[in-house]
Backbone as JSON, one array per atom type, in Angstrom:
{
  "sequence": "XXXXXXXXXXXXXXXXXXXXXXXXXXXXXXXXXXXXXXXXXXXXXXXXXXXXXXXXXXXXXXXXXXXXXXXXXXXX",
  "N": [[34.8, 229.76, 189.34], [34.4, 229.07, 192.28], [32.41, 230.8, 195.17], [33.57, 232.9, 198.04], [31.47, 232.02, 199.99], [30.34, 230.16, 199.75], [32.37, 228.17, 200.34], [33.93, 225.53, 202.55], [35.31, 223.63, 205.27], [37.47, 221.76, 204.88], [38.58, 218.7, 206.48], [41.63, 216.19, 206.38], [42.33, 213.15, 207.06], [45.64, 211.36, 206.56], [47.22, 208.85, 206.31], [47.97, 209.38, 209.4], [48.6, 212.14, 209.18], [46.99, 215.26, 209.72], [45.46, 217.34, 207.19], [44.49, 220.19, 205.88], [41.93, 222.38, 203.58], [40.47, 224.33, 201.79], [37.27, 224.11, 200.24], [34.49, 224.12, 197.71], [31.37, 223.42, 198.97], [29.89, 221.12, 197.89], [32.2, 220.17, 196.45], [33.32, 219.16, 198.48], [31.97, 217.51, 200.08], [31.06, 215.56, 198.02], [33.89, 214.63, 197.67], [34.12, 213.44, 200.6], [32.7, 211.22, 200.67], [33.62, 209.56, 198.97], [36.32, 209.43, 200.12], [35.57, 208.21, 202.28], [34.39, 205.85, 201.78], [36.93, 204.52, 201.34], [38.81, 204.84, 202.68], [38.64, 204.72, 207.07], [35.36, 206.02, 208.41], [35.51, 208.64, 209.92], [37.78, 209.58, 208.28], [37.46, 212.03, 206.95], [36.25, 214.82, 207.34], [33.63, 218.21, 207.54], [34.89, 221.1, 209.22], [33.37, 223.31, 211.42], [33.47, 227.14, 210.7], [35.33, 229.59, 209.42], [37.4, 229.3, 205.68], [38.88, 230.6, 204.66], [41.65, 231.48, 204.0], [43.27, 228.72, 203.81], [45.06, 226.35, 202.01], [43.47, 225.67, 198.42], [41.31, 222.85, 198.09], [43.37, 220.21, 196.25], [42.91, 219.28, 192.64], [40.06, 220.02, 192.59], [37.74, 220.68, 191.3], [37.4, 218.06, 190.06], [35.91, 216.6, 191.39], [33.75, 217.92, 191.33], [32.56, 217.13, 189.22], [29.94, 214.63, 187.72], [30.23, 211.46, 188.12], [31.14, 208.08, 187.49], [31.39, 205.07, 188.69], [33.47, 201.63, 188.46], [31.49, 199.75, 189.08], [29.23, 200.73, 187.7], [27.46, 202.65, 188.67], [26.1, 205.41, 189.27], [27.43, 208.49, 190.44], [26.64, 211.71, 191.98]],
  "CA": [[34.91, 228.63, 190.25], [32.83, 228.88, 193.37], [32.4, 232.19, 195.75], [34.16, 232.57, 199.52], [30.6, 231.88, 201.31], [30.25, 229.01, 199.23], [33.58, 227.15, 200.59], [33.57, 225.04, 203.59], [37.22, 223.73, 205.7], [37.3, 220.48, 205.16], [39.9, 218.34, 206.92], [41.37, 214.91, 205.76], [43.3, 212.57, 207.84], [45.94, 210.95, 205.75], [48.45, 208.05, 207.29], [48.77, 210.06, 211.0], [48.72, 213.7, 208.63], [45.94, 216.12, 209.3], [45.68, 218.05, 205.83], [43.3, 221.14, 205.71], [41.63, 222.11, 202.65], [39.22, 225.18, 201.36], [36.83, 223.67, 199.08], [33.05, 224.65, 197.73], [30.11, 222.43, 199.81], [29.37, 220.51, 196.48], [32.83, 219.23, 196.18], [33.62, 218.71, 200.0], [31.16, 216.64, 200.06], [31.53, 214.53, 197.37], [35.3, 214.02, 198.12], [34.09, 212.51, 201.74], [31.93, 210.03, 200.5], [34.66, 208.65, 197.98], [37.34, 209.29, 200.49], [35.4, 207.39, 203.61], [34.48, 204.64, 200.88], [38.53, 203.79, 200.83], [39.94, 204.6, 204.55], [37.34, 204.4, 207.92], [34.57, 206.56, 208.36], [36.26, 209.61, 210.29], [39.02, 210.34, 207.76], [37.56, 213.23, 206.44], [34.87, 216.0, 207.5], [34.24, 219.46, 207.5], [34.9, 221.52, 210.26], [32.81, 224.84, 211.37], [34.36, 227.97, 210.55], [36.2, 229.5, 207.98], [37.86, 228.13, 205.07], [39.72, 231.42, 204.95], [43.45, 231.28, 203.96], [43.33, 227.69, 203.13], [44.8, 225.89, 200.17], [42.13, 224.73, 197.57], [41.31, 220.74, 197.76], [43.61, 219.38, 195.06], [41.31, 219.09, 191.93], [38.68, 220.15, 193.31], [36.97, 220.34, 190.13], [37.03, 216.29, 189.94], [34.45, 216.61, 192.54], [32.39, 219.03, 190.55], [31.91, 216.38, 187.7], [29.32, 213.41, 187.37], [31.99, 210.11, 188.19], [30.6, 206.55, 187.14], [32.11, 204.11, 188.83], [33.51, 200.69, 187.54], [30.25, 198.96, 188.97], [28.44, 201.38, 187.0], [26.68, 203.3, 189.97], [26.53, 206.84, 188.59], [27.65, 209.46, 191.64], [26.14, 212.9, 192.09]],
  "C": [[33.83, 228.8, 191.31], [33.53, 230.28, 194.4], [33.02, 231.34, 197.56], [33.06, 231.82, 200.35], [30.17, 230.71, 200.65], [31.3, 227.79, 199.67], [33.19, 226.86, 202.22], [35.26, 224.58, 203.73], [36.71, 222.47, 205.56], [38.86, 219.7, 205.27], [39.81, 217.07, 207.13], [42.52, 214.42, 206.76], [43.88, 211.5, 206.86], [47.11, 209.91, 206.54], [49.33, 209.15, 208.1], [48.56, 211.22, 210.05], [47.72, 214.46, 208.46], [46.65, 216.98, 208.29], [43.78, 218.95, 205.75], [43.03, 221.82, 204.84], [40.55, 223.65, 202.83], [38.2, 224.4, 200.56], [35.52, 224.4, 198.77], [32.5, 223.06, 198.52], [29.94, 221.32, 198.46], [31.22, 219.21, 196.94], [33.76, 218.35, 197.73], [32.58, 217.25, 200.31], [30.99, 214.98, 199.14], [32.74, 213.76, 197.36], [35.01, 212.93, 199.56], [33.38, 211.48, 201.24], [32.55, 209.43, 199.85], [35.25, 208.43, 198.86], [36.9, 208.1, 201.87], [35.06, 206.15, 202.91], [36.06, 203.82, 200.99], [39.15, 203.98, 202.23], [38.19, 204.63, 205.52], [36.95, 206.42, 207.8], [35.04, 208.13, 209.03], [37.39, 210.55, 209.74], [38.9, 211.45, 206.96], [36.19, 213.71, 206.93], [35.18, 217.65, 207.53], [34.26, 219.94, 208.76], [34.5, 222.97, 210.09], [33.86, 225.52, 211.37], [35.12, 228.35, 209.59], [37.08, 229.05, 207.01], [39.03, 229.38, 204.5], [41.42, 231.07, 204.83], [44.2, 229.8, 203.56], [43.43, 227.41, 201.76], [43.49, 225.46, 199.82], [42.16, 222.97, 197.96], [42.07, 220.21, 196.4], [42.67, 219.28, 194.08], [40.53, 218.73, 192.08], [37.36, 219.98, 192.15], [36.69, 219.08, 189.57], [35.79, 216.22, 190.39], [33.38, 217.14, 192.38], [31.18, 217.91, 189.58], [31.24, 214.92, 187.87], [30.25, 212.16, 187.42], [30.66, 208.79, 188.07], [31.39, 205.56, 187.97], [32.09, 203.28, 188.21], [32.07, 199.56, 187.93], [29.33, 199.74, 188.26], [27.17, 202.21, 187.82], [27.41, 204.71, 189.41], [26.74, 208.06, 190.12], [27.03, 211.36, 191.67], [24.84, 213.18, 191.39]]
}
């Protein structure tokens, strides 16, 4: 999967519920740009500092993989 110095904290605001997250940079990244696509622009970033002791991001590995959307706009 991906190494400790490779993960970043990334933290998602979900109706009123901060939810904090380990993930790798790759898929932190790609999750915000889907996830600020569908709620406003603030509902997810990473925050400095370790990612340490944190669950994983939910399949995180979604975020790894090439996604098409249905307009056909290829992502990553």
């Amino acid at each position: 999967m991906t190494t400790k110095t490779s993960d970043v904290h990334l933290s998602v605001w979900l109706h009123g519920v901060r939810l904090d997250f380990a993930a790798s940079a790759p898929a932190a990244y790609a999750f915000m740009q889907e996830h600020r696509a569908r709620h406003y622009v603030d509902a997810a970033t990473v925050v400095p500092g370790s990612a340490e002791g944190l669950p994983r991001l939910p399949n995180e590995r979604l975020y790894l993989e090439p996604f098409k959307d249905p307009k056909g706009v290829q992502w990553h």
